[in-house]
N, C-alpha and C positions, 0 to 999 in steps of 0.2 A: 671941383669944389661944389660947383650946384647940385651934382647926384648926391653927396653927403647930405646936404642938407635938405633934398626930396625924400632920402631915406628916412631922415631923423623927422621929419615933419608924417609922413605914414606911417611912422614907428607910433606918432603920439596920436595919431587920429586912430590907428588900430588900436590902442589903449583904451580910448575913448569910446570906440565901437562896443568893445566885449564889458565895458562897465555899463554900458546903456542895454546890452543886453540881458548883463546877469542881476543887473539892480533888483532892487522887491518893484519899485513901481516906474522901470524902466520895459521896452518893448522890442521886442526883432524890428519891426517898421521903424521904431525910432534910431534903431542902430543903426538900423538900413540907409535910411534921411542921413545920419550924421556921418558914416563913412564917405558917400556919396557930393553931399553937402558941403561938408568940413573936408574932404580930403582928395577926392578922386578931378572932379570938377574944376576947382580950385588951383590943383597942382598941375594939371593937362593944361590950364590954359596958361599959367606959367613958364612952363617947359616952350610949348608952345613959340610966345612972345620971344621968351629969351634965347630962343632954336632960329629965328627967323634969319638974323644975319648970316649962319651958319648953310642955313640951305640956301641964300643969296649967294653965297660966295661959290657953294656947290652949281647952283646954275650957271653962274656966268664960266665957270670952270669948260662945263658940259657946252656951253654953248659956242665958246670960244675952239675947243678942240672940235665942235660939230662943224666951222665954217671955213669953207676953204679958203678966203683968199687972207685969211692970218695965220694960214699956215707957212713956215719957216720955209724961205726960196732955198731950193739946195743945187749948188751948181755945175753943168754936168763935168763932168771925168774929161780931162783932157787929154786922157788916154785913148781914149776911143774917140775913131773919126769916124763919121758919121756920113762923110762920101763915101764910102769904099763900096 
């Protein structure tokens, strides 16, 4: 649901770019500023913010499979004696 609406929000700041561009007394540096400004900026630190739980959960994931004494006791085989 958030990628739709990152989509639909660059969708309208690219609108807003190529009208800043082709205006009569619109400029490249202003479309420049406005995509940047209005669009790029803006959405990265959104994405950002609302990604962060996501990569917490990723680490603690990573972290927990990295340390050995949470790893799962597995008991040995009662098959095999181990005097022999």
């Amino acid at each position: 649901m958030l990628y739709i609406v990152a989509i639909g929000w660059m969708f309208v700041v690219v609108l807003m770019t190529v009208v800043e561009a082709t205006a009569p007394n619109g400029s490249l540096l202003g479309a420049f500023f406005t995509f940047f400004l209005y669009g790029v900026i803006p959405l990265g630190l959104v994405l950002y913010l609302l990604g962060t739980p996501l990569r917490m959960k990723q680490q603690k994931t990573l972290q927990a499979d990295a340390d050995p004494h949470n790893a799962a006791v597995i008991p040995p085989d009662s098959s095999t004696d181990a005097t022999r």
